[in-house]
N, C-alpha and C positions, 0 to 999 in steps of 0.2 A: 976682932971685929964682930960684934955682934950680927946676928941673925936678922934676916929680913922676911918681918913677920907681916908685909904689906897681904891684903887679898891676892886671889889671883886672877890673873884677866888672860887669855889666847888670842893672839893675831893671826891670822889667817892672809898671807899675803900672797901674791901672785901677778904675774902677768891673766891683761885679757883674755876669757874664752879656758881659763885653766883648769876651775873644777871648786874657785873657792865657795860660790853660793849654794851647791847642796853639800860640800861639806860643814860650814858653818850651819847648816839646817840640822843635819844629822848629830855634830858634836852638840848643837844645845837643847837637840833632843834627848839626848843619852845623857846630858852633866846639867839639866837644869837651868841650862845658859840664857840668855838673851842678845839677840843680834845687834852690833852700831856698826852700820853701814860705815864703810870708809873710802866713797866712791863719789865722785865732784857730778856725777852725773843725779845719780840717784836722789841729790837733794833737790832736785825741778821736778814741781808738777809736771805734768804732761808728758812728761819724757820716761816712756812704759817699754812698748815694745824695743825699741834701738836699743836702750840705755841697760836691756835682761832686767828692770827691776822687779824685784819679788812678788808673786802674783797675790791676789785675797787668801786662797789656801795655805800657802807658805807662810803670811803672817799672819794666818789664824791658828797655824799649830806652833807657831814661835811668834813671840814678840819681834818686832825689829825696830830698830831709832835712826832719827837723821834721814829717812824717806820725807820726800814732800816738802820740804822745808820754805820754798822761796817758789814763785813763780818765774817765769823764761825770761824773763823781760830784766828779771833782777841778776842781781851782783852777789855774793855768799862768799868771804874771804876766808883764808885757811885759818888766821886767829877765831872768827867767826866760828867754825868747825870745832878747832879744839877745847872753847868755853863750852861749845854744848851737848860736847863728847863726853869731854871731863862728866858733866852734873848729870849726864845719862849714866855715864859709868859708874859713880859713887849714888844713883838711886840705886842701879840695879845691884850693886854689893848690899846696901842698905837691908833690902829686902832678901837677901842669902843667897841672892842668883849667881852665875859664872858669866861675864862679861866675854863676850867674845867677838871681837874688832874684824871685818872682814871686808875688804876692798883690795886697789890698788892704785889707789894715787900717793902718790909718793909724798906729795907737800901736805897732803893731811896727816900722814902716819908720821912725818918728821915734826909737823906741829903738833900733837898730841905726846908724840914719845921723849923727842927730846926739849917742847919747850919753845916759845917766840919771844923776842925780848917787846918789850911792851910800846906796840907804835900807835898812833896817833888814831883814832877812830873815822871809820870815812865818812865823805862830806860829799852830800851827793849833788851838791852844785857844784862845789869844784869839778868831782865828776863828768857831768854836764858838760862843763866848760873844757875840758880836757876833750873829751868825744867828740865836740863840733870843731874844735882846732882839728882835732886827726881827721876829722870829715873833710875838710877846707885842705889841709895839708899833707895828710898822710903821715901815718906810724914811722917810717922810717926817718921824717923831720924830727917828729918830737921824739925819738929816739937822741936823734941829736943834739934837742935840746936838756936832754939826761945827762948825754957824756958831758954837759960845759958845768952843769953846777953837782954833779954826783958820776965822775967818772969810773969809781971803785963799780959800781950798781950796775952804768952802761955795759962794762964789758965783761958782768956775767947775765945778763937781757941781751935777748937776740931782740934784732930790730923787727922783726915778724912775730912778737910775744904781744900784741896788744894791749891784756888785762896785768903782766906788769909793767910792762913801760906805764899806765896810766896810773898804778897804783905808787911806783915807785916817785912819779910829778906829783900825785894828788898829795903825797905822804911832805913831799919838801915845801909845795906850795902851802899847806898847811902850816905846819913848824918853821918853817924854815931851815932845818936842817934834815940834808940828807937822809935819804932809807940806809943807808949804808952804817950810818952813825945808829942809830937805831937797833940797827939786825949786831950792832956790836955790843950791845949792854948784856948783862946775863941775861938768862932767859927764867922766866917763871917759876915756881915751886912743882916740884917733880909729882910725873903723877901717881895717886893714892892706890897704884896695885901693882904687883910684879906680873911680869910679861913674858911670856915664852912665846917667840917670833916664829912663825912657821912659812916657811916658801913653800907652794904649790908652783911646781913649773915643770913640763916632760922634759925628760934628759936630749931629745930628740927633734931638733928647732921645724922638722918636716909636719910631727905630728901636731905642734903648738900652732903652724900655720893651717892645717888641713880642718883643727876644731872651728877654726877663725871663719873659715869658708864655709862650713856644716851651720856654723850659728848665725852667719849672716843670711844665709838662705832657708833659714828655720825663717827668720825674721821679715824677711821679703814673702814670706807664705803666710805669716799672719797677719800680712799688711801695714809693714813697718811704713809704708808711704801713705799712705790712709793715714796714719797718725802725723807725718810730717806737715800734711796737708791742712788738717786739724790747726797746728803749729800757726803754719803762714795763714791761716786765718784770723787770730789774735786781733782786736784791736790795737791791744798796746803795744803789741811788735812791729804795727805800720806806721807806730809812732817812736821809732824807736832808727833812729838815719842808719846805722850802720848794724845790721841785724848780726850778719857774718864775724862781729867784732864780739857778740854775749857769750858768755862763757858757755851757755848751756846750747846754745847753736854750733858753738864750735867740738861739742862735744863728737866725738870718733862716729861715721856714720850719717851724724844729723845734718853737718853742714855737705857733705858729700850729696845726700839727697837733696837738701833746700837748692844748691847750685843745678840741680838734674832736674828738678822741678821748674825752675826757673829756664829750662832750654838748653842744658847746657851737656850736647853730647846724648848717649843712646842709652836705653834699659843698660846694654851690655857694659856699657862706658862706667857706669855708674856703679854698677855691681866691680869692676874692676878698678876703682878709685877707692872704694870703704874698705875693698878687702887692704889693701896696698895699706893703708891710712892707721887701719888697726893692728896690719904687720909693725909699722914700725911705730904704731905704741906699746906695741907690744916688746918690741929691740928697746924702746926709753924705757921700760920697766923694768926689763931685764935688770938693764944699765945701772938703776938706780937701786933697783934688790941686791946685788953682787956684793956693795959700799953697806949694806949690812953686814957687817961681819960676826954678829952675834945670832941673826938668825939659821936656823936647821933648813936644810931643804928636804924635798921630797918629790919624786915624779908619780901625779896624782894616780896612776895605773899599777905600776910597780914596787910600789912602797908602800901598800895599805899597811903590813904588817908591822913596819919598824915607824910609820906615821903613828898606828895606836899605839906601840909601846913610849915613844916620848911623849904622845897626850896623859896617855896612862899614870905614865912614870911622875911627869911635874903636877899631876894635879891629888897624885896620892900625898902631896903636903897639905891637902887641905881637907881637912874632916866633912866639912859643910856638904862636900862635892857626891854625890853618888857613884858608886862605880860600875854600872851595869856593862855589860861585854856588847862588844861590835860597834865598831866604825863604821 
């Protein structure tokens, strides 16, 4: 079998609150790298303080891609993600740099790494017209109106999943055929670098909750509601019937505050609803890191030493890469 003489690119994965944005800082400061966010938040305007995105400092001594991308009001799908990953990624080899992927949303790094099979572009009247039926009926309806023409789809969509129950109608109402028939075609041409998957996660699920709590009260200190507020004053979002249904409103945090803004329960209420909220996206990430079976773990405290020597190790295949000492 021959050799895989692809570039090399580093994933950097993790649960929320772990450790991956100043490690991705650090390794592409020491190898040359440039950052592609890999985080469903980070691609919204406005969404600064809640969302940790990287400050002017951080991406003025590193590059980073895929910040900013859509305003709050918009939709950004994961194929969406992976075309602009991809052509981030093959500039930044282009020009001799180390790609290095660093997030945790799980449907971005499964569509970048493994590939989407080629569905149907959206149609944002359909759209539209999907939104104001769940307006009038509610998601749990058109949930079931999934299971009668794509039952394979409904019952792996939870009826509380809004963005795909609507993408998985918008996708048949379009074609006419099922998302399910779709998501079964091959998937795309594999991507142009080889990948060393790194888990960032404590061995110790007390301390991965304790960060969660330290960072959302970092963020309530710099006025993480001040920005929310910012938020619901948007024109386009008061034109926009079901706010709590955007993907970047539902982001961990955001919708916690928008409802506590709204009246809903106390300061304390609310600091105790984000932290809960980020606990267990943090258990889905987990969940969903585990089913990598090819990635390394590491506990971001405990493991600096055997974390440098695997960075160390896969990137001395690559002459391009410098090797300066310290993680």
């Amino acid at each position: 079998m021959p050799a895989d003489r692809r570039p090399l690119a580093i994933a950097l994965m993790g649960p929320t609150a772990s450790g991956k944005t100043a490690l991705a800082l650090e390794a592409a400061q020491r190898w040359n790298g440039e950052i592609v966010s890999v985080d469903s938040a980070l691609v919204y305007r406005g969404l600064e303080i809640g969302a940790a995105k990287p400050d002017a400092a951080m991406r003025a001594a590193v590059p980073h891609h895929l910040l900013d991308l859509r305003d709050p009001w918009q939709i950004y799908s994961a194929a969406e993600f992976a075309s602009d990953a991809r052509q981030a990624i093959e500039d930044i080899v282009a020009r001799g740099k180390l790609p290095i992927l660093a997030g945790g949303t799980g449907l971005y790094f499964r569509a970048l790494l493994e590939g989407l099979s080629q569905l149907p572009e959206a149609d944002p009247q359909v759209r539209l017209t999907i939104a104001a039926e769940a307006e009038q009926l509610g998601w749990a309806a058109l949930h079931t109106q999934l299971a009668q023409v794509d039952p394979i789809a409904a019952a792996r969509i939870h009826s509380t999943d809004p963005q795909r129950i609507q993408r998985a109608l918008e996708v048949y109402r379009i074609s006419g055929r099922p998302i399910s028939y779709w998501q079964a075609l091959p998937p795309g041409p594999r991507l142009p670098v080889r990948v060393l998957k790194v888990v960032l996660a404590p061995r110790e699920r007390a301390v991965l909750h304790a960060r969660i709590e330290q960072r959302l009260d970092a963020m309530l200190a710099q006025d993480f509601l001040a920005e929310v507020e910012c938020l619901r004053a948007l024109p386009q979002l008061h034109a926009v019937a079901a706010q709590l249904d955007l993907p970047a409103i539902r982001a961990v945090g955001y919708r916690q505050a928008w409802e506590y803004l709204d009246g809903a329960g106390s300061l304390a209420q609310f600091r105790e609803k984000a932290i809960h909220a980020t606990r267990q996206l943090a258990k889905r990430q987990l969940t969903w890191l585990r089913g990598e079976l090819d990635a390394r773990w590491f506990d971001p405290e405990r493991d600096r030493h055997q974390l440098e020597a695997a960075l160390v190790g896969f990137l001395a295949h690559c002459p391009a890469v410098p090797q300066a000492s310290g993680v």
